[in-house]
Backbone as a ProteinNet text record, in pm:
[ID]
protein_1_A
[PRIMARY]
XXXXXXXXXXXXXXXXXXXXXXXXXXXXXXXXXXXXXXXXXXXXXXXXXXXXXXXXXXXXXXXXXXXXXXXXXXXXXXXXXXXXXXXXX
[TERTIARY]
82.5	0	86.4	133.6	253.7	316.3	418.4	466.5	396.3	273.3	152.4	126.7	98.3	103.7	237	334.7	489.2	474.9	441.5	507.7	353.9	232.6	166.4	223	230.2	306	409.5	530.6	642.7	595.7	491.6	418.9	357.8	262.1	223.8	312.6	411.8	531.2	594	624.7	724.4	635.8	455.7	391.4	350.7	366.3	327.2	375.5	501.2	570.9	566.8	531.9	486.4	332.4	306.1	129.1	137.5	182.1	172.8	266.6	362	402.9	281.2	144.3	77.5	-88.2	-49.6	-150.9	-165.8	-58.6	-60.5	-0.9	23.8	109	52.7	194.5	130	183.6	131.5	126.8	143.1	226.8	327.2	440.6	487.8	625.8	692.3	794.6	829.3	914	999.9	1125.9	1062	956.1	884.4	829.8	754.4	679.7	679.3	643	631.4	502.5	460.5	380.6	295.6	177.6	135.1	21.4	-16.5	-141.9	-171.4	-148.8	-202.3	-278.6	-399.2	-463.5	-570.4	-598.7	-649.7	-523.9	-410.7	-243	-205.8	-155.7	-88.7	60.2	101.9	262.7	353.7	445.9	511.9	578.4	614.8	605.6	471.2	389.3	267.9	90.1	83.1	-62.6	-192.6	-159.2	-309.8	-242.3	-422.1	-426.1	-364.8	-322	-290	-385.7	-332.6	-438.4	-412.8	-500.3	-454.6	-396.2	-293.9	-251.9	-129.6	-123.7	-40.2	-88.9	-208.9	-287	-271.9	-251.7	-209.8	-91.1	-6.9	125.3	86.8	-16.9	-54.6	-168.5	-118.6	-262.2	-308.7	-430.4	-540	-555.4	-531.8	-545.3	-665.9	-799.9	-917.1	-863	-836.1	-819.1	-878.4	-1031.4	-1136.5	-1153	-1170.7	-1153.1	-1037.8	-958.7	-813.3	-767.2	-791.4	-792.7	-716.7	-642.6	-582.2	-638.3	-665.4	-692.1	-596.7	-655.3	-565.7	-592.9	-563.8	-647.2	-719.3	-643.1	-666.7	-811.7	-887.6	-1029.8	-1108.9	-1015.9	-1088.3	-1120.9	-1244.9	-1290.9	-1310.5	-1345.8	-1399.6	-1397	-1433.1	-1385	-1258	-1146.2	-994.6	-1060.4	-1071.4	-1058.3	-1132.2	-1191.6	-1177.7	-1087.9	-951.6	-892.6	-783.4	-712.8	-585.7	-472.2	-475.6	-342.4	-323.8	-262.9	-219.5	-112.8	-51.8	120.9	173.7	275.2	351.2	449.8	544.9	659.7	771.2	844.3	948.7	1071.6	1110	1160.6	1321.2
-119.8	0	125.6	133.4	238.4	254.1	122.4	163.7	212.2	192.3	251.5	364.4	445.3	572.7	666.7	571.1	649	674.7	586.1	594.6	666.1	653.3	741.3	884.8	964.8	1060.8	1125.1	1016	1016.6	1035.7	988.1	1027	1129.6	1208.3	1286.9	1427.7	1382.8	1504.3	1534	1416.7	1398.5	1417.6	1426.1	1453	1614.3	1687.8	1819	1885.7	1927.7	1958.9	1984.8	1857.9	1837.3	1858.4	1852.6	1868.2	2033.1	2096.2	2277.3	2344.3	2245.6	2336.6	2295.8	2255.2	2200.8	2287.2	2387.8	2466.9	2615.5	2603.9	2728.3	2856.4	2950.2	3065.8	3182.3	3218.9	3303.9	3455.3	3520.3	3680.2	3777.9	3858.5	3866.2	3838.9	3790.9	3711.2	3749.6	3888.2	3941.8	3843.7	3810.2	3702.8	3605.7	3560.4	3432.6	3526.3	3588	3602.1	3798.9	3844.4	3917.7	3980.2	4110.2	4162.8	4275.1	4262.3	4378.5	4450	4381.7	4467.8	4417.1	4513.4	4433.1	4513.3	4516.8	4555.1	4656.5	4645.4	4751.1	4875.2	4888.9	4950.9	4874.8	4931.2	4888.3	4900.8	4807.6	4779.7	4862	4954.2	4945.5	4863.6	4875.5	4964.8	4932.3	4837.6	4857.5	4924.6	4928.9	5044.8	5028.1	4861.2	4814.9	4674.4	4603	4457.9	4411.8	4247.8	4245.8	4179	4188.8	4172.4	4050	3987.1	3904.3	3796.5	3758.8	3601.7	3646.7	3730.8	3782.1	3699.2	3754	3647.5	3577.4	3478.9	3338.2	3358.8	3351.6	3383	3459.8	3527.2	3604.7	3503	3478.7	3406.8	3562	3525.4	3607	3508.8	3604.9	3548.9	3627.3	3588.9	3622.6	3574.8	3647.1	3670.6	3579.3	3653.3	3603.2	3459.9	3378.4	3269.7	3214.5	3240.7	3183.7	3076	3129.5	3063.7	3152.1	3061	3153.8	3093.6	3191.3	3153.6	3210.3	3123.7	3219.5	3255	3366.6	3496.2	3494.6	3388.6	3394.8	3435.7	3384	3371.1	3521.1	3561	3713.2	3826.3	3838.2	3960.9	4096.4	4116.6	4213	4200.5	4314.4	4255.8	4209.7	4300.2	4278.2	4275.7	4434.2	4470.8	4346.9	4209.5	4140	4066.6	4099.4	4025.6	4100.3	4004	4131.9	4112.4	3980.6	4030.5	3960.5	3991.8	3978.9	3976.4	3796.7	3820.6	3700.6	3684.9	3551.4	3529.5	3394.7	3304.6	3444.1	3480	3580.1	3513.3	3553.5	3503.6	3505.3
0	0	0	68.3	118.5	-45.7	-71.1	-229.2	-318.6	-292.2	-396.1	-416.6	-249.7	-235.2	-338.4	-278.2	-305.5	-455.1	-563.3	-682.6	-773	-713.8	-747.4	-715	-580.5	-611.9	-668.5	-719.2	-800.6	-923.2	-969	-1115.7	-1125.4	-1029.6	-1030	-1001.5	-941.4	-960	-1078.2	-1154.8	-1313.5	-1384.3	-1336	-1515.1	-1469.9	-1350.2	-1363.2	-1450.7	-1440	-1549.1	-1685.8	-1701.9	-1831.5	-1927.7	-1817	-1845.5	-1848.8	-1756.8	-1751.6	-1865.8	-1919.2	-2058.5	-2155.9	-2181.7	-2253.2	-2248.3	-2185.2	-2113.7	-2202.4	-2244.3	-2357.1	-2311.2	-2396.5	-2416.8	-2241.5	-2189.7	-2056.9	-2160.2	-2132.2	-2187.5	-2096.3	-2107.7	-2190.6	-2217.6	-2284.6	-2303.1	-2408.8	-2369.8	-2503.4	-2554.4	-2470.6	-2515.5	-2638.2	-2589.4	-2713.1	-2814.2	-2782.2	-2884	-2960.3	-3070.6	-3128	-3104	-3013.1	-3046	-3127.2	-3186.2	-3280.6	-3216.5	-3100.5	-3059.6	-2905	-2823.2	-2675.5	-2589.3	-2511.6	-2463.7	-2520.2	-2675.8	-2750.1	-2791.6	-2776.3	-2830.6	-2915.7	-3035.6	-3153.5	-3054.5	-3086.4	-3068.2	-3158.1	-3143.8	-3269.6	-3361.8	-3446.8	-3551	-3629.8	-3533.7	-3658.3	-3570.7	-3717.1	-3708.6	-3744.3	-3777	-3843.5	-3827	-3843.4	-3791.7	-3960.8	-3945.3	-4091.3	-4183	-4317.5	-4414	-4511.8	-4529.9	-4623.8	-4617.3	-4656.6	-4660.7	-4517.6	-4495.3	-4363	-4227.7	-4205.1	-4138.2	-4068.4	-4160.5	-4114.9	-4056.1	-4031.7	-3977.5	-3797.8	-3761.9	-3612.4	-3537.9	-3400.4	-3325.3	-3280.9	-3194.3	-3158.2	-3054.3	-2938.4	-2750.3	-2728.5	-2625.4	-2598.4	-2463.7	-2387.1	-2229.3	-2165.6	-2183.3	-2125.2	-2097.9	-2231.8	-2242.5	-2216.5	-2185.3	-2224.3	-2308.9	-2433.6	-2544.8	-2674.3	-2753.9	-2867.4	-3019.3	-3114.9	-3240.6	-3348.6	-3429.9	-3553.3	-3622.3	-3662.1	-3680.8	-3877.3	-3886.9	-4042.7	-4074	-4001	-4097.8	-3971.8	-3895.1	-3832.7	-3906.6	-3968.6	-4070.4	-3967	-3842.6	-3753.5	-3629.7	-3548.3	-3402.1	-3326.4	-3443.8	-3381.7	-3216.9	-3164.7	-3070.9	-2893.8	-2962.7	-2900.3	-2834	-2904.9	-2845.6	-2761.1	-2688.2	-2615.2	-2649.8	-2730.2	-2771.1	-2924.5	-3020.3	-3147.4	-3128.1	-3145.3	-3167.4	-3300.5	-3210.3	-3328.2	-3278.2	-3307.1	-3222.3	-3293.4	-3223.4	-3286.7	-3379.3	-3459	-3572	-3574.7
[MASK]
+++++++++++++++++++++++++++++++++++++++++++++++++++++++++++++++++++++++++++++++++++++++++

């Protein structure tokens, strides 16, 4: 019983870890990532959301939810989200 206890907690220590890098992007993280828009502020150097086949290339973080999309198919309603970025290059 006892060994049982033990190596259940030994697993549950070695999979935290691992399970919390799997949880998704914490914000803000300039080091990772590239930002274009956060809290309703354009980031510099840019001044508009992007267009086109650009797109694809930026997620879209919704706070609220704590959830990220990508932005490709976003026609309106930038200002839902808080943050517009991308993996920095």
């Amino acid at each position: 019983m006892r060994v049982a206890v033990i190596r259940a907690t030994l697993l549950i220590a070695a999979a935290g870890p691992l399970l919390g890098a799997c949880w998704g992007p914490e914000h803000p993280d300039r080091a990772r990532y590239e930002y274009m828009y956060m809290h309703g502020v354009f980031q510099p150097p840019y001044t508009a959301f992007p267009t086109g086949i650009e797109r694809g290339n930026w997620k879209c973080y919704d706070e609220k939810i704590s959830k990220e999309f990508d932005c490709t198919f976003v026609r309106g309603g930038w200002n839902q989200y808080h943050y517009v970025y991308r993996a920095r290059r």
